[in-house]
C-alpha positions in Angstrom: 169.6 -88.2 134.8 172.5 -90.8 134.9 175.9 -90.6 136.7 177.5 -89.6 133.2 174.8 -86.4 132.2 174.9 -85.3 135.9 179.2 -85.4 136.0 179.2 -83.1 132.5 176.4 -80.8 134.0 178.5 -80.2 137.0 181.7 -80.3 134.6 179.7 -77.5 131.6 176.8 -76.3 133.4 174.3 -77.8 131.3 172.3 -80.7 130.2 172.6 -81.3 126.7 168.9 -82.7 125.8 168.8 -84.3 122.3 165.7 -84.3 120.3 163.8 -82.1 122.7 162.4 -80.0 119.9 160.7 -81.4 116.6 162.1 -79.1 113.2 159.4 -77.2 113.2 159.7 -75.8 116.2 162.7 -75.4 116.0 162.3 -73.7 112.8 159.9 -71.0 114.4 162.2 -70.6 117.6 165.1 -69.6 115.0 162.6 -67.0 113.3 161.8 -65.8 116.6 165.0 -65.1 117.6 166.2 -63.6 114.3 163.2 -61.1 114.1 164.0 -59.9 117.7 167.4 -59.6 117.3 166.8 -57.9 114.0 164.9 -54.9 116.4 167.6 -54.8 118.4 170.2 -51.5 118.2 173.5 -52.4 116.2 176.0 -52.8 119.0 178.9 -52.0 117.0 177.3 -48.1 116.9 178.2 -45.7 119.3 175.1 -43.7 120.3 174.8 -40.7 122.7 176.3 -41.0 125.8 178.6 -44.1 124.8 182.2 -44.4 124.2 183.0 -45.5 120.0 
């Protein structure tokens, strides 16, 4: 890590790591995510025992 990475990782909080993942996986990791989010409650409705 050089001076400059390790001053905006103090400054953000994280290492910004460019090319770490080809497209594909990429690709997949985006599915991933979008199928469990898709299974995931709405948050924007109120269910039992929450304030709306």
């Amino acid at each position: 890590m050089t001076e400059e990475e390790r001053y905006f990782f103090d400054l953000r909080g994280y290492v910004l790591i460019e090319i770490a993942l080809s497209q594909d996986e990429l690709k997949g990791l985006n599915a991933l995510f979008d199928e469990q989010q898709a299974s995931l409650p709405d948050p924007r409705r109120a269910g039992p025992g929450t304030w709306s």
